[in-house]
N, C-alpha and C positions, 0 to 999 in steps of 0.2 A: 218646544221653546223657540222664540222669535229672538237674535240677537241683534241689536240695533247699536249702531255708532254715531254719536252725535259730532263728531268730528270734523270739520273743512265742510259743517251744515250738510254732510250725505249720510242717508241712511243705505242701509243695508237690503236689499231683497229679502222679502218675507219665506223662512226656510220652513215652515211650520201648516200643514193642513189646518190646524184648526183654526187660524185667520179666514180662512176660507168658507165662507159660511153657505153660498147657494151658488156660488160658479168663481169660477177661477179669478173673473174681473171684481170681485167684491173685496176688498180688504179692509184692516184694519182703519184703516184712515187715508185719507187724500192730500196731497200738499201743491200747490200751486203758489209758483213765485210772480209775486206780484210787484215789486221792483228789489234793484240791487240793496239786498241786506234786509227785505222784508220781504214773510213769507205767509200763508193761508194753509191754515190746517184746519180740516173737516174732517169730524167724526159721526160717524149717521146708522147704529150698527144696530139692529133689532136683538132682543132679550138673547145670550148666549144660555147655552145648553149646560155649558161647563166655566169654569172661571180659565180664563188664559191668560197665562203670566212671559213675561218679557223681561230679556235684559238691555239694559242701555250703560252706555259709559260717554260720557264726555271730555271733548277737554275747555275751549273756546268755546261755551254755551252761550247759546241765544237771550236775550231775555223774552218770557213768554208769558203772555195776557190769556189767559183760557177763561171762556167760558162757557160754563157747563149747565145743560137746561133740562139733561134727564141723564141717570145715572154717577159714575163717576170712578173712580180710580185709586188705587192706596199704590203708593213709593215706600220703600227703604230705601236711601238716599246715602252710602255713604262718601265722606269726603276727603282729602288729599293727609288728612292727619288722622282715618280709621275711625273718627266719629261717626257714629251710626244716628241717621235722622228719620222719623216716621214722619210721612206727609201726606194728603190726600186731595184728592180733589172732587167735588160735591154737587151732590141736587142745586140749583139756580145760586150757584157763588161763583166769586171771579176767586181767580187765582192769579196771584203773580211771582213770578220766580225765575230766579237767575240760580246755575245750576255750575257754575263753573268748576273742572276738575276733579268732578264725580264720576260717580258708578254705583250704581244698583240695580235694582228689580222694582217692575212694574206689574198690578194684577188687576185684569180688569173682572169683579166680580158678575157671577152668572145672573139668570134669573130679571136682570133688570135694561130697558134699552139705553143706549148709550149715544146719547146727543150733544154734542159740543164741536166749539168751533174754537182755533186757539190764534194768536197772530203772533209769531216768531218773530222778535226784531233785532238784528245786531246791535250791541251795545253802544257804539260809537255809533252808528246810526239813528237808533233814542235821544243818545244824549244832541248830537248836531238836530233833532226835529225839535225835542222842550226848547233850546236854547234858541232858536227860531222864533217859533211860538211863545217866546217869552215868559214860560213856564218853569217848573221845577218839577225831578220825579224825589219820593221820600230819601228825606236823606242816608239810612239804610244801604238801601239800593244805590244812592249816586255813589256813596263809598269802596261798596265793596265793586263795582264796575272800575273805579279810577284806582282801586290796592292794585301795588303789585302782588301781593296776597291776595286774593280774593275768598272772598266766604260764602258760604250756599246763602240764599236770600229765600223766603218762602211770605208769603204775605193773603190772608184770605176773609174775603170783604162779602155784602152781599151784593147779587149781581144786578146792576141798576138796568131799570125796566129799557131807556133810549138803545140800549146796549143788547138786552134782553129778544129787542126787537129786530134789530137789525140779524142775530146771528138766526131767529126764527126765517126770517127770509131767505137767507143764504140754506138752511139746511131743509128750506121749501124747495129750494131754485129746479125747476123742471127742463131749464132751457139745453141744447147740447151745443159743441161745436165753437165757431169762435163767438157766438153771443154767451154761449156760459163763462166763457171766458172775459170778456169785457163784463159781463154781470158782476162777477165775482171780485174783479179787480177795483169796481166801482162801489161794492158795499164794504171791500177790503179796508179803502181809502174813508169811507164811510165811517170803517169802526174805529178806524186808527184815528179821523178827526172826535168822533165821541171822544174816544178813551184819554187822549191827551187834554181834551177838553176837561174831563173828570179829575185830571189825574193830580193837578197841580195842588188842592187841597182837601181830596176823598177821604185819603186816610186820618190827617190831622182832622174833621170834622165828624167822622164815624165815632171817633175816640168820646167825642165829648155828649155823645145817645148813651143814656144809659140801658142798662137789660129792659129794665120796664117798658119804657120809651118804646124803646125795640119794639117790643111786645105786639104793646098802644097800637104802633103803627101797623104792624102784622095782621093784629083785628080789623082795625079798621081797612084795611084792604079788602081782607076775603067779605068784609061786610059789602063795602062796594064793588067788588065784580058778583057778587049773587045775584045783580039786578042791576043793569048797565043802561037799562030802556026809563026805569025811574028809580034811581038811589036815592036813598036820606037824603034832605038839604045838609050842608058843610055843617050848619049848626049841632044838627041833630046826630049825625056821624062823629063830629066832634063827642058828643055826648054820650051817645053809646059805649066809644071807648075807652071812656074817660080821662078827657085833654081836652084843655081850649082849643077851639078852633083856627089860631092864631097858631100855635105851636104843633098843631096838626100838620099842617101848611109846611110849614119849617123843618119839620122832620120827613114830609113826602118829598119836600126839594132834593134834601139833604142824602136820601136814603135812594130816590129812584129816578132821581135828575128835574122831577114836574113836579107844580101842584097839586093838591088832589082834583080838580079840575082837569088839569092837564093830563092826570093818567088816567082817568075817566073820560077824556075827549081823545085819547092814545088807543085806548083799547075798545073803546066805538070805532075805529076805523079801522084797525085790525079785524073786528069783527064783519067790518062791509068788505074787505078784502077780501076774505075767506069766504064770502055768500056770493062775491060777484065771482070768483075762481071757480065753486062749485056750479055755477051758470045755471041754477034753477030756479031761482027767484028774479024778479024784475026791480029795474031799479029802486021803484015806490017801495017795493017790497024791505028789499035791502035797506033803506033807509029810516022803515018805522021799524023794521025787528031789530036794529042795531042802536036804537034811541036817540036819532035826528029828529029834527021837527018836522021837516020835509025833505023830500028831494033835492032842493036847491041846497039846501043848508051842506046837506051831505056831499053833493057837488065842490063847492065852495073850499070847505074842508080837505075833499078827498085829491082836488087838483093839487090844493099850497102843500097836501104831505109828500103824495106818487110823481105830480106832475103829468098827469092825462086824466080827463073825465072819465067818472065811472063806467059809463057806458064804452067808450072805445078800451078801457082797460079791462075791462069781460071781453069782449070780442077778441084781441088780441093773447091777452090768454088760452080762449077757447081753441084761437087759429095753432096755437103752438103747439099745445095738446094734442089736436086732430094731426098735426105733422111728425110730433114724437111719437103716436101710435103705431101712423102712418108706416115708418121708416121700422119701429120694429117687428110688424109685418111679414116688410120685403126682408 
């Protein structure tokens, strides 16, 4: 049993071997403070053998944006008046939840790996960023934040692809030392401008998809990532699904932050990242297997997303590589 204190934002030292999965430095999760009252939690944990369960208690809880891209997690949550809450967190959904004056147990089921990345933020924190940003968080959540009562808050969405992507990088990241550190702090800020971006009217629009819709648009994704080098035209994927094209459109914005275009020219470069990273194909290469027209196009693309041509971002990659090897070596 792992017991954890969420309290003055410190947790506790891990008392329990079974966090410990292949050496002592492996654990359950990672946390890196990335400024005052926001925080970076990584989860990166391969298939457990056994289910491991955890207890936590709060008092002053964070509010916390998780999101989860494999695996996930069941709470009983109870709260300051002995209500008992079940809550979970899941395969590719966001999570959001404010947790104040709780205590329960946490189990992370066996059998499956467990990838997520979550961003802890003080509540006066949030609320001084939206109000910057000229935003709003659900009113929900601004309430029970500004009660002197407060109420557990649990909220879960699905997890939009900009978002989707960013935390794939982070739980990529290979770098060590103080560049993982500056990496980390910069897709931190990264997630935190998505999510705040998302945040001001995600829920009130989710509301108004209905299950179908939902569906619609579910199909028509896996229809379009089977074939990334030549998908459907918009028409005809429209079609498939069946939904105008028009409203297609409108629930891809709605649902994963892009047009269908957009997350079809999202996950063509995701795809040339991961061909240029594995450094065995040449640029030309990478760019007709990933469904560019050419080179240049891919170029073009690949500088306005990363900010370094393809080619110098293979090389540098490779070079970090060759030095993380290097070093675990010596």
């Amino acid at each position: 049993m792992v017991v954890i204190s969420t309290n003055n934002w410190k947790h506790s030292d891990n008392v329990s071997n079974k966090w410990l999965l292949e050496s002592q430095m492996e654990v359950a999760w990672k946390e890196y403070q990335i400024k005052s009252g926001i925080k970076l939690i990584v989860q990166n944990l391969p298939a457990l053998e056994e289910n491991v369960q955890f207890e936590f208690e709060s008092d002053s809880a964070p509010v916390q944006f998780l999101y989860c891209l494999s695996g996930g997690t069941r709470h009983t949550v109870i709260d300051k008046t002995q209500k008992q809450h079940s809550i979970k967190t899941a395969n590719q959904k966001l999570t959001l939840s404010y947790l104040p004056e709780t205590k329960g147990i946490s189990i992370i089921p066996k059998g499956i790996p467990l990838q997520s990345v979550g961003l802890q933020i003080h509540p006066e924190t949030l609320l001084q960023l939206v109000d910057e940003a000229g935003r709003s968080v659900c009113p929900q959540l601004y309430a029970s934040i500004k009660s002197k009562n407060p109420q557990p808050y649990f909220h879960e969405t699905e997890l939009p692809l900009p978002i989707q992507i960013t935390v794939q990088q982070i739980l990529e990241c290979m770098l060590s030392g103080s560049m993982k550190k500056i990496f980390l702090e910069y897709k931190a800020l990264e997630l935190m401008y998505t999510q705040l971006s998302l945040l001001d009217c995600a829920l009130i629009k989710t509301k108004k998809i209905t299950p179908y819709e939902h569906q619609t648009v579910m199909r028509a994704y896996k229809i379009l990532m089977q074939d990334i080098v030549s998908p459907p035209p918009l028409l005809d994927l429209a079609k498939q699904a069946g939904i105008t094209h028009t409203r297609l459109n409108q629930l891809f914005k709605t649902i994963y932050g892009k047009t269908v275009f957009g997350v079809l020219r999202q996950e063509r470069l995701e795809c040339s990242r991961r061909m240029l990273e594995d450094g065995r194909r040449t640029i030309a290469e990478v760019a007709y297997e990933c469904g560019f027209s050419n080179p240049s196009h891919l170029s073009r693309a690949f500088v306005k997303q990363y900010g370094l041509q393809p080619k110098r971002y293979q090389a540098e990659h490779l070079k970090l590589q060759q030095k993380s090897t290097s070093t675990q070596i010596v």
